[in-house]
DRENPA-717904 format. One record per residue (C-alpha): x, y, z. Coordinates in steps of 0.2 Angstrom, whole numbers. Each point is the difference from the previous one (the first is absolute). Last residue first. Example, Ala and Ser with C-alpha at 12.3 -4.5 7.8 and 13.67 -1.06 7.14 Angstrom:
2
<vomar><px>68</px><py>-5</py><pz>36</pz></vomar>
<vomar><px>-6</px><py>-17</py><pz>3</pz></vomar>
END
This chain:
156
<vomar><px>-103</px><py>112</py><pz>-191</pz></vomar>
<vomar><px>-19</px><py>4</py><pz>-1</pz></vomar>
<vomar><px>-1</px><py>-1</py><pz>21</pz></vomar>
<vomar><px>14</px><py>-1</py><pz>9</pz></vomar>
<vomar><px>2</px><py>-16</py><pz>13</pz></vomar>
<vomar><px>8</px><py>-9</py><pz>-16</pz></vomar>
<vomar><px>14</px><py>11</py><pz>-1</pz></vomar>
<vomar><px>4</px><py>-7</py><pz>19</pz></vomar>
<vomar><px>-2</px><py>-19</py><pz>-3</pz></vomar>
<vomar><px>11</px><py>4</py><pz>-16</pz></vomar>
<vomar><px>14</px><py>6</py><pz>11</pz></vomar>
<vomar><px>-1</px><py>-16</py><pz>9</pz></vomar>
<vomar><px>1</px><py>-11</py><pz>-15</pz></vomar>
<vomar><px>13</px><py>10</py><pz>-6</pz></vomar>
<vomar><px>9</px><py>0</py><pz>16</pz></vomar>
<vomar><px>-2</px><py>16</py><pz>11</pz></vomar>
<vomar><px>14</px><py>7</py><pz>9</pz></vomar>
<vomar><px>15</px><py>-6</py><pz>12</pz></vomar>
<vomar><px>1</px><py>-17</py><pz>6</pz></vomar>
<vomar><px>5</px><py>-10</py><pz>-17</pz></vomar>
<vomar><px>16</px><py>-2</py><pz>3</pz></vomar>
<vomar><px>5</px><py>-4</py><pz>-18</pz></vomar>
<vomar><px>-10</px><py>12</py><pz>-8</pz></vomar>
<vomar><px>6</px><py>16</py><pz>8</pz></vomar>
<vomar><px>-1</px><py>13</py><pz>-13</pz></vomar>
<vomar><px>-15</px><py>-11</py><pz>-7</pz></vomar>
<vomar><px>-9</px><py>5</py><pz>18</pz></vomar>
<vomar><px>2</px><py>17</py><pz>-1</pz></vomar>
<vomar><px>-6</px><py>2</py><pz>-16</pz></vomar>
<vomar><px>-14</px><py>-9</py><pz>7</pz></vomar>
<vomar><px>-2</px><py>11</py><pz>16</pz></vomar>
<vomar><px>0</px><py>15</py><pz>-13</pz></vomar>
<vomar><px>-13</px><py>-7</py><pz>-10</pz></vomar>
<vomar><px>-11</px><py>-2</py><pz>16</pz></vomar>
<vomar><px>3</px><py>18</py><pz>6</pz></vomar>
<vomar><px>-4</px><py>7</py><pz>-16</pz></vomar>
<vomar><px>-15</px><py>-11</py><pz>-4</pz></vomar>
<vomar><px>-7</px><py>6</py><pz>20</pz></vomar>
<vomar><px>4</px><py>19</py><pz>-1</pz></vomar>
<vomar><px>-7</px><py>-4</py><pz>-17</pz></vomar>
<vomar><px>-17</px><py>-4</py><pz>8</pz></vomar>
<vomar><px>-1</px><py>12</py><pz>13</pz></vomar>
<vomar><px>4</px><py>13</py><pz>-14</pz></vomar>
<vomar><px>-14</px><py>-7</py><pz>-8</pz></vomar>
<vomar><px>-11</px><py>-1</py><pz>16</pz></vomar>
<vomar><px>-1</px><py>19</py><pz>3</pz></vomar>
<vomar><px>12</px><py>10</py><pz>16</pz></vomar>
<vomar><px>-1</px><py>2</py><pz>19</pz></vomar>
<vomar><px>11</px><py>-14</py><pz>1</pz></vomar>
<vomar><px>-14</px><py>-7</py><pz>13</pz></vomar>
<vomar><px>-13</px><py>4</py><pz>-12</pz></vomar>
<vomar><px>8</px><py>-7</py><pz>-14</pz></vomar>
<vomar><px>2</px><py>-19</py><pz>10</pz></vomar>
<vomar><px>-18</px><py>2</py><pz>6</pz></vomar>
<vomar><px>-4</px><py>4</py><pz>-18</pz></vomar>
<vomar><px>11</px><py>-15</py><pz>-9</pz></vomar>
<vomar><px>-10</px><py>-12</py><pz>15</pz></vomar>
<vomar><px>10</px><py>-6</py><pz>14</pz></vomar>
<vomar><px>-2</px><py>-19</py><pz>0</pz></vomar>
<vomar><px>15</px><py>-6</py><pz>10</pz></vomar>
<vomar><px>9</px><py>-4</py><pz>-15</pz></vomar>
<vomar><px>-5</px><py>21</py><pz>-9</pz></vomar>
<vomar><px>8</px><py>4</py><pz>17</pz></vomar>
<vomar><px>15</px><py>-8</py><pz>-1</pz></vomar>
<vomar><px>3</px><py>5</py><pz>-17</pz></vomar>
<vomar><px>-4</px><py>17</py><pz>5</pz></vomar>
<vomar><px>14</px><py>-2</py><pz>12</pz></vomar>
<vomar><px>12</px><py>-7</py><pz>-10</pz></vomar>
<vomar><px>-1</px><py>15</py><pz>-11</pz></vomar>
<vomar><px>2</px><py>12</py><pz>14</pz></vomar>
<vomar><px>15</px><py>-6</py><pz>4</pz></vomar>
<vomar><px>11</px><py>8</py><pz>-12</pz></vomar>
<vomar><px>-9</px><py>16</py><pz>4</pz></vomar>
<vomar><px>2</px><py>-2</py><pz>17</pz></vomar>
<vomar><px>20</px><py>-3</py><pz>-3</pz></vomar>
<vomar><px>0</px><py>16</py><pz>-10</pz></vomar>
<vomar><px>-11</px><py>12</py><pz>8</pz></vomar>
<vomar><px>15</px><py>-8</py><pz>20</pz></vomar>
<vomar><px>17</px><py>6</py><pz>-13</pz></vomar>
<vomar><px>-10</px><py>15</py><pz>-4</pz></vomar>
<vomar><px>-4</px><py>6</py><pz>18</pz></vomar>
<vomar><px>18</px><py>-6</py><pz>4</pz></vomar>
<vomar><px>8</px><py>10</py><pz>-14</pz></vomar>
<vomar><px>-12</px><py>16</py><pz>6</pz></vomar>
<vomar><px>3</px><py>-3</py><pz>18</pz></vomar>
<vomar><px>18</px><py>-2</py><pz>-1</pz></vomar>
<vomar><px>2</px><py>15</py><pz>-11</pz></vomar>
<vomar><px>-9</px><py>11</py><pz>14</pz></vomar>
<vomar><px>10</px><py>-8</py><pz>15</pz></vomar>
<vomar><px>18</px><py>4</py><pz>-13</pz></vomar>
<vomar><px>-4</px><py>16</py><pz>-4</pz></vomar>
<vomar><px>12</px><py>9</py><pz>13</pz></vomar>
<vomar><px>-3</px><py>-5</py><pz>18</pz></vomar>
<vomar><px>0</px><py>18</py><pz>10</pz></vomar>
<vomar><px>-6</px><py>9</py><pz>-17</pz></vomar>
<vomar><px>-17</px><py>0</py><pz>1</pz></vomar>
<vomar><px>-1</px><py>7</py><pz>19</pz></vomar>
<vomar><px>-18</px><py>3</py><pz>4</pz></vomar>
<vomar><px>-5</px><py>-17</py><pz>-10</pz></vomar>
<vomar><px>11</px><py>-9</py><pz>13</pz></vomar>
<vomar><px>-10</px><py>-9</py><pz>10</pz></vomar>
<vomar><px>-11</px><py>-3</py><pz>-15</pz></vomar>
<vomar><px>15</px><py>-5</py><pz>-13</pz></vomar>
<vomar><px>5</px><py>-12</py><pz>15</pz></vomar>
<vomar><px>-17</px><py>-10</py><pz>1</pz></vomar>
<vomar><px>-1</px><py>-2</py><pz>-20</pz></vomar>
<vomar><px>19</px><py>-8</py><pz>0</pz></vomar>
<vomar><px>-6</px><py>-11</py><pz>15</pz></vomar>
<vomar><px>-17</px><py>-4</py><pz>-10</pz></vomar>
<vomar><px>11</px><py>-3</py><pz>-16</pz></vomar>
<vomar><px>7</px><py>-14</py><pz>10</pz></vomar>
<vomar><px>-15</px><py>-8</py><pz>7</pz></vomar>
<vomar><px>-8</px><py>0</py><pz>-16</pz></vomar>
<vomar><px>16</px><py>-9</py><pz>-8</pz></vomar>
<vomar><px>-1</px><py>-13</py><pz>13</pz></vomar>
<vomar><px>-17</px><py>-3</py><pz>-1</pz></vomar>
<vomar><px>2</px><py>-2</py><pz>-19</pz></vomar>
<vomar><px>12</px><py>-15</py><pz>3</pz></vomar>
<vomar><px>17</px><py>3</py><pz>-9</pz></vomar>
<vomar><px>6</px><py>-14</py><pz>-10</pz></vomar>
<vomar><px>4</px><py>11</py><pz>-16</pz></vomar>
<vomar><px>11</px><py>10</py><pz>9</pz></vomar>
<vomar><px>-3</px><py>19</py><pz>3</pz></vomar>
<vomar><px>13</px><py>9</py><pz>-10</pz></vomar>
<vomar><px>-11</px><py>0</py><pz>-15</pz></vomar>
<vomar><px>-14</px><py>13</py><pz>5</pz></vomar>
<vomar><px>15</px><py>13</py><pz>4</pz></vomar>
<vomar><px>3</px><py>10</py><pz>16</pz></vomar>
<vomar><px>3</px><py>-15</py><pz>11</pz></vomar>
<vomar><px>9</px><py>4</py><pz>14</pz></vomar>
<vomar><px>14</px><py>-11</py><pz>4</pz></vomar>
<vomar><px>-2</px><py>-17</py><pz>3</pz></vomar>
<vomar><px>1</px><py>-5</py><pz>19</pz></vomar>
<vomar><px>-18</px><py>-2</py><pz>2</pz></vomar>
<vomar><px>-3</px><py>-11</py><pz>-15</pz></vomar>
<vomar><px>15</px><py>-10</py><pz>7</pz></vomar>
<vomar><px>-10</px><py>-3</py><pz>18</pz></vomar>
<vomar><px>-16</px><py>-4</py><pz>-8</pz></vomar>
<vomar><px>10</px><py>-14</py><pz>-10</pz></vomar>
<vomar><px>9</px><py>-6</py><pz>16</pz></vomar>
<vomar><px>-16</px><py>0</py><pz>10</pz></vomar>
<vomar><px>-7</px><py>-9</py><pz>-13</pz></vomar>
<vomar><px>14</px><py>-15</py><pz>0</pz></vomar>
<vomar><px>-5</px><py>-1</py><pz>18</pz></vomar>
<vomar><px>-16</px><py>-1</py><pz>0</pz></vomar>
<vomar><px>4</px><py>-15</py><pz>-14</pz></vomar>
<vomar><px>10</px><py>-8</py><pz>14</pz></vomar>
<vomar><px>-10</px><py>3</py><pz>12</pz></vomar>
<vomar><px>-15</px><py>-9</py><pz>-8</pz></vomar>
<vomar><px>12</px><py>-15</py><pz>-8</pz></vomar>
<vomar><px>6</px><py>-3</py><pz>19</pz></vomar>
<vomar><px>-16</px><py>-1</py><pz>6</pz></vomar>
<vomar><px>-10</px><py>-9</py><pz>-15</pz></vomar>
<vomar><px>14</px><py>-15</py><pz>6</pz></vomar>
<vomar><px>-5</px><py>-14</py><pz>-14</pz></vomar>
<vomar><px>-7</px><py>-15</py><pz>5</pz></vomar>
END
């Protein structure tokens, strides 16, 4: 039987050594110095520090330099881009767990036909990420998989 303890506090562990390098990095100030890893919370909690020193300091602009206000823009965009990568698998999770088009629109606040690319574009690029990694097989969507998803929008 395996020893769930031991695996559990290794893998805390191994996190608290991935938060603490994120910590250590430098400031971010551009969208592409945050590692590709990076949980979203971690980013958010980030730009929040950044936001929280621009305010205690909004009466003095130049005590840090530009460095909190630049974090907080490359941090924002680095947090609009992994949500919008993720957005498509959440609409397919939703259209699977019988969300219908509008209810998916609604809460995107937009129309079903971008719903629905949002969906084809997301699905396509999982495929093309899956026949960059054929051999493995663990990342994307198979062609019988990516199929599956095409399949849930309607006149395709």
């Amino acid at each position: 039987m395996p020893d769930h303890t031991h695996t559990a506090s290794a893998s805390a562990s191994a996190s608290a050594n991935s938060y603490e390098t994120w910590e250590a990095l430098q400031p971010i100030t551009r969208p592409g110095e945050v590692p590709i890893t990076t949980p979203i919370a971690w980013m958010e909690n980030r730009r929040g520090d950044h936001s929280l020193a621009l305010l205690l300091c909004r009466n003095d602009p130049h005590r840090h330099g530009p460095t909190d206000a630049l974090a907080c823009l490359a941090l924002g965009e680095a947090i609009r881009t992994e949500l919008g990568h993720y957005r498509g698998s959440l609409v397919h999770d939703a259209r699977r767990r019988g969300a219908s088009w509008q209810q998916i629109a609604d809460a995107l606040d937009t129309d079903v036909p971008t719903v629905q690319q949002l969906l084809r574009d997301w699905a396509d690029g999982q495929h093309r990420l899956y026949q960059a990694e054929p051999v493995t097989g663990r990342l994307g969507l198979s062609t019988a998989e990516h199929q599956a998803v095409l399949a849930l929008i309607p006149d395709h």
